[in-house]
C-alpha positions as CSV (number, residue, x, y, z in Angstrom):
1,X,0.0,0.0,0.0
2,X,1.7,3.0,-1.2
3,X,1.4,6.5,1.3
4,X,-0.6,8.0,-2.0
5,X,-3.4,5.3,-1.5
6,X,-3.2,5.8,2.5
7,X,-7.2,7.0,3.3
8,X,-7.2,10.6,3.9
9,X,-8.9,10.6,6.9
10,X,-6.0,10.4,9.1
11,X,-1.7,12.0,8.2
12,X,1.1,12.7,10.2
13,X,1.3,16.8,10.5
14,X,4.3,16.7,12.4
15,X,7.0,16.4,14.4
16,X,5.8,16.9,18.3
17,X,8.8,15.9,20.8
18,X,11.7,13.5,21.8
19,X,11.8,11.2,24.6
20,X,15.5,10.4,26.0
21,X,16.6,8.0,28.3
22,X,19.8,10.1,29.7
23,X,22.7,9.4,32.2
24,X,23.9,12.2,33.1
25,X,20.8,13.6,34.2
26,X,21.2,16.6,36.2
27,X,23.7,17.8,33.8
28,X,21.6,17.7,30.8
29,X,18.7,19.8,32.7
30,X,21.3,22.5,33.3
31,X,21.9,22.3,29.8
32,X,19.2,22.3,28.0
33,X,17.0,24.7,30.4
34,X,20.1,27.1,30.0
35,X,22.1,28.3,27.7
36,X,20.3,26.1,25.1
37,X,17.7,27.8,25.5
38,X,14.6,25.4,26.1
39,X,12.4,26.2,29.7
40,X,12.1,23.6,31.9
41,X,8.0,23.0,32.9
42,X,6.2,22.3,35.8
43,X,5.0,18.7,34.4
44,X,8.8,17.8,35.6
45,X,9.9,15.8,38.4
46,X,13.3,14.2,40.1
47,X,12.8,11.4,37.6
48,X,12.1,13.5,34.5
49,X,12.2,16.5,33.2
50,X,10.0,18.3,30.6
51,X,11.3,20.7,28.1
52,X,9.6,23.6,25.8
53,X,10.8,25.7,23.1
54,X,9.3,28.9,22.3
55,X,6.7,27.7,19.9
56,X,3.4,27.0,20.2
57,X,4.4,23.1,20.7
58,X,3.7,21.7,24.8
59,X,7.5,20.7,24.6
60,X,10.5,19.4,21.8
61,X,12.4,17.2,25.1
62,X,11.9,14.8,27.4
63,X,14.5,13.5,29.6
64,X,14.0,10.4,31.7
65,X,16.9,9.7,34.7
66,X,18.4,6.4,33.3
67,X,21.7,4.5,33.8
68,X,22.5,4.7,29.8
69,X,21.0,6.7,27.0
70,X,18.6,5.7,24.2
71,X,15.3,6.8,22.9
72,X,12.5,6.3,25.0
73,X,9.7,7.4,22.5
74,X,9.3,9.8,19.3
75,X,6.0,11.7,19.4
76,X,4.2,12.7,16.3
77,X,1.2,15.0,15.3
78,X,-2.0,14.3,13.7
79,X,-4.6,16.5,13.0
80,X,-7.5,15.4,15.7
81,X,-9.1,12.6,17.6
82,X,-10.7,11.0,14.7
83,X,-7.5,11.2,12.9
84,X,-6.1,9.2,16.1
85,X,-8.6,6.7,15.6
86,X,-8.2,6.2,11.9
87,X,-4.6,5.6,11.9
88,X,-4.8,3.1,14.6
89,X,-7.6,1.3,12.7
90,X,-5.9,1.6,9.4
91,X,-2.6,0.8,11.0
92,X,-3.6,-2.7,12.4
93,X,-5.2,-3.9,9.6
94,X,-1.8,-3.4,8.2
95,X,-1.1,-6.0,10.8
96,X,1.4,-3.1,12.9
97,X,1.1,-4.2,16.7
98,X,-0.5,-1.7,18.7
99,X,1.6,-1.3,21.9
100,X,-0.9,0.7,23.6
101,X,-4.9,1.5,22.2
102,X,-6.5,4.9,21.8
103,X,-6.9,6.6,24.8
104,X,-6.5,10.0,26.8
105,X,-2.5,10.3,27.4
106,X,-1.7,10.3,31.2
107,X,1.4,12.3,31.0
108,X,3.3,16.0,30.4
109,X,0.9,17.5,27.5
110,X,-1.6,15.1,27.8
111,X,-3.8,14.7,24.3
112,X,-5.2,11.7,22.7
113,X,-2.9,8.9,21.3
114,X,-1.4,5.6,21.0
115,X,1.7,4.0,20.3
116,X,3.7,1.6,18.0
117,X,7.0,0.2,17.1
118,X,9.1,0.5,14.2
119,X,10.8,-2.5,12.6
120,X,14.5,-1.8,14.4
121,X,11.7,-1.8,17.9
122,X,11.8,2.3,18.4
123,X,8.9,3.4,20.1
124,X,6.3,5.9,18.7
125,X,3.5,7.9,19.7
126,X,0.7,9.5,17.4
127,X,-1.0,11.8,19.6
128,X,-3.6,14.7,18.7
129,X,-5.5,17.6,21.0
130,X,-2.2,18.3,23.0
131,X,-2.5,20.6,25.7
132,X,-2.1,24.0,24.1
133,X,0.9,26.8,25.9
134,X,1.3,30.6,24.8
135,X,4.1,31.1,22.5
136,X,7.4,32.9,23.9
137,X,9.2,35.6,22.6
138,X,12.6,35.0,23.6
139,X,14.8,35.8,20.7
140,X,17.1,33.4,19.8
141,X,16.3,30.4,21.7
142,X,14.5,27.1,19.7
143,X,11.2,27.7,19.1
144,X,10.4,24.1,17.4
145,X,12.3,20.6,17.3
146,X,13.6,19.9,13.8
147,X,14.3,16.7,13.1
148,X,15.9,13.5,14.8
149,X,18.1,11.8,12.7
150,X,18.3,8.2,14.0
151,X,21.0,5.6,13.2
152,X,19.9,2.6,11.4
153,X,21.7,-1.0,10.5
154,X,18.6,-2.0,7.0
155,X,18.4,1.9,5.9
156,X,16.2,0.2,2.9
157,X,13.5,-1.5,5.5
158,X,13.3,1.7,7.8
159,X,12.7,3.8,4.6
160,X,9.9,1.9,3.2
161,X,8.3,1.3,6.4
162,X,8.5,4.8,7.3
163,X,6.8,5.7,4.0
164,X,4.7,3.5,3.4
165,X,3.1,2.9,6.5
166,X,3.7,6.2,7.9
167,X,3.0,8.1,5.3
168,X,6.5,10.0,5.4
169,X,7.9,11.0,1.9
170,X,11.5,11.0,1.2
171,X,13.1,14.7,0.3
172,X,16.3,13.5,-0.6
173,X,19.4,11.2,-0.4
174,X,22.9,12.1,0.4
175,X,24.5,8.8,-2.0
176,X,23.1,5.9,-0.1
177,X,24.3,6.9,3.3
178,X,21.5,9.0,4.3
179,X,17.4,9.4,3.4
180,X,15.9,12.2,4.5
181,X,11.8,12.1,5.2
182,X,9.3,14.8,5.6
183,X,6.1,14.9,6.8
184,X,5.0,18.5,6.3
185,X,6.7,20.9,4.2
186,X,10.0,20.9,6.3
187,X,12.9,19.2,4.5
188,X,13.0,16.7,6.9
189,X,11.6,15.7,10.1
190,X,13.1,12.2,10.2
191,X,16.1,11.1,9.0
192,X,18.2,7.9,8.8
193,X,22.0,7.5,8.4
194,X,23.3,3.7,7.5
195,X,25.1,2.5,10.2
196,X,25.6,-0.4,12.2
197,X,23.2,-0.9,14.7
198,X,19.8,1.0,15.6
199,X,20.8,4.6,17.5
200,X,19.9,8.3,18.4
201,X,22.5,10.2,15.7
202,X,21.6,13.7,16.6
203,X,18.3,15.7,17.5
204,X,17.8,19.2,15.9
205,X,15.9,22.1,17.0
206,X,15.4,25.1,14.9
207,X,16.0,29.1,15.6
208,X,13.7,31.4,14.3
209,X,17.0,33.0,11.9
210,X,20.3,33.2,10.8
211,X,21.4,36.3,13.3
212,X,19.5,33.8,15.8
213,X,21.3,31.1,14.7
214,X,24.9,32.5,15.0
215,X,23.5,34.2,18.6
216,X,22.8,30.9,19.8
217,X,26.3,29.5,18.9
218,X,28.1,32.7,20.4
219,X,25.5,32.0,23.3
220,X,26.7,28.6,24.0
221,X,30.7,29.2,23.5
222,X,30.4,32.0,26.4
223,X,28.7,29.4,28.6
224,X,31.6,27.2,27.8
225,X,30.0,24.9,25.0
226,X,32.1,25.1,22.0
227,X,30.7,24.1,18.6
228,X,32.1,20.1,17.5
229,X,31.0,20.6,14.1
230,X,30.0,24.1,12.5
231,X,29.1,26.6,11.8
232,X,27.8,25.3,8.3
233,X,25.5,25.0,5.4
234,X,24.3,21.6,4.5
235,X,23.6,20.5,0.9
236,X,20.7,18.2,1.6
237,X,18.1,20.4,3.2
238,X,20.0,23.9,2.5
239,X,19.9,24.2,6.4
240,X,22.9,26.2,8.5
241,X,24.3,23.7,11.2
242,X,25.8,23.7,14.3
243,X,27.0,20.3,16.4
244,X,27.5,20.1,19.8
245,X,28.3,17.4,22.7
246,X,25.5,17.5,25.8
247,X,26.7,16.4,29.1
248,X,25.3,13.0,28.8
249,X,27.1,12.9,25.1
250,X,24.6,12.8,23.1
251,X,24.8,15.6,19.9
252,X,22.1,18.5,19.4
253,X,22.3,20.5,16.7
254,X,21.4,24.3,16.6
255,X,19.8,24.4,12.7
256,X,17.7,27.3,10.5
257,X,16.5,28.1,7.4
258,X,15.4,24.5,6.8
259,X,14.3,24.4,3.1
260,X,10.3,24.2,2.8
261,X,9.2,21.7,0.0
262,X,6.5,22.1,-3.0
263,X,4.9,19.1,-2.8
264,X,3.8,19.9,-6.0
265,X,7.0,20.4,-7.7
266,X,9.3,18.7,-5.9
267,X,11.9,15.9,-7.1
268,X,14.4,14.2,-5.0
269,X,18.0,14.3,-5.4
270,X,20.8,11.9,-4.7
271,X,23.5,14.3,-3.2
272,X,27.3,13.1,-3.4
273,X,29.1,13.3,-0.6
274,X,31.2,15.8,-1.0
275,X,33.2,18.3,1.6
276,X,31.1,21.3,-1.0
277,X,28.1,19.9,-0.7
278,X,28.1,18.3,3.2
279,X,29.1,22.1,3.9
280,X,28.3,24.9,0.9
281,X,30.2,27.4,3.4
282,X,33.3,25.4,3.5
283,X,33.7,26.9,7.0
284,X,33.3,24.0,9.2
285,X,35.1,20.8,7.0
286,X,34.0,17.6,8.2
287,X,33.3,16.3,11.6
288,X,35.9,14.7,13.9
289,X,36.2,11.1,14.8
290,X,34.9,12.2,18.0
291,X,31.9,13.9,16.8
292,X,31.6,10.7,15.1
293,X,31.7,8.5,17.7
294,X,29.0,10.5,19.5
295,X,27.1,10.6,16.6
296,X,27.1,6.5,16.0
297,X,25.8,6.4,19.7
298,X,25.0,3.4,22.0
299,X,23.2,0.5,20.5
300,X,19.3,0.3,21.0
């Protein structure tokens, strides 16, 4: 079944938060509720902690206290309750196990929702009618998450399934390394890199521009947090980038100016891999084996 036939009643609008597992905690909190620039909310507790950007989104982060990282859930957007209740329908006659049925959400944000597993066993959740917060005016902290760019050992199976049970559509490729997967007019709010075993790669979250863009790196470097790869222009999305290393060593990247899509007009494109076109600023080369290593993460 192709995402074209998919029934209209129910699509994935987009991407609504990330769920990590984290072992260094306390550290990570410090981080992200400062001078990364997401605000800690009230829904947290010693055990987790709950995150916002500036958009009108509940939150982008979840951290969970944990011994070792990973990704507890993705959460995705659709439109409304009957949209909920469609997908789940239309999802298990495609024989994908429910983990949990329709049903008011007991946690930060609340909404209606349900979740399921992917083929490599990540969890996500398709939730609507999330609870609603005023957007901030803050300047040039994150006001939405981006994308999460997970590591995958079948890059082939992950794609497909993504697609066509998902509903994602792929943007572009960089050779055969990398797919990139939109669900919205964004580039890409899913990506997956070829590697070898199941992993987080890197979570983005978007600034509202370029000056807030370079304000958030020169915001970070005086708090001490020095750029690992960036600052940058990617090919592949025409987004400006900007690496870093969180405390639990996991990588965030500070993006903007994500390319929007025409779904009308739109082909994709199988990028080389190229230092030009990895970076059409030539002003951060490529990333270090360490920003590599942190990158291939721990296996799921």
């Amino acid at each position: 079944m192709s995402p074209a036939a998919k029934p209209a009643s129910w699509a994935i609008t987009h991407l609504r938060h990330v769920s990590l597992r984290c072992a260094a905690f306390d550290e990570s909190v410090d981080y992200y509720a400062g001078p990364w620039g997401l605000q800690r909310l009230a829904d947290s507790d010693d055990g987790t902690a709950v995150l916002r950007a500036t958009g009108p989104e509940h939150h982008v982060l979840e951290l969970h206290r944990a011994d070792r990282n990973g990704i507890d859930h993705i959460g995705l957007g659709l439109a409304d309750d009957r949209a909920v209740d469609a997908a789940a329908a239309g999802l298990a006659e495609r024989n994908v196990a429910l983990l949990s049925e329709p049903a008011e959400l007991d946690r930060a944000g609340g909404g209606y929702g349900f979740r399921i597993a992917d083929p490599e066993g990540r969890v996500v959740e398709l939730a609507a009618r999330t609870e609603a917060v005023k957007p901030l005016d803050t300047g040039a902290a994150p006001f939405k998450l981006a994308h999460v760019v997970l590591n995958t050992a079948d890059i082939e199976a992950l794609r497909t399934w993504w697609c066509d049970v998902l509903g994602f559509r792929v943007s572009d490729w960089s050779e055969r390394q990398m797919v990139f997967l939109r669900c919205n007019a964004d580039h890409h709010s899913i990506a997956f890199n070829r590697a070898e075993w199941a992993s987080l790669n890197h979570v983005a979250y978007e600034v509202p521009s370029l000056d807030a863009y370079m304000a958030s790196l020169g915001r970070l470097n005086r708090a001490g947090h020095t750029v690992g790869w960036g600052p940058g222009r990617h090919g592949p999305g025409n987004n400006a980038f900007g690496y870093f290393v969180d405390p639990a060593g996991t990588v965030p990247e500070i993006t903007a100016e994500v390319q929007q899509v025409d779904e009308a007009t739109w082909v994709p494109r199988t990028w080389p891999r190229t230092p030009e076109l990895s970076d059409r600023w030539g002003t951060a080369g490529p990333p270090s084996p360490e920003m590599r290593q942190h990158m291939a993460g721990a296996p799921e």
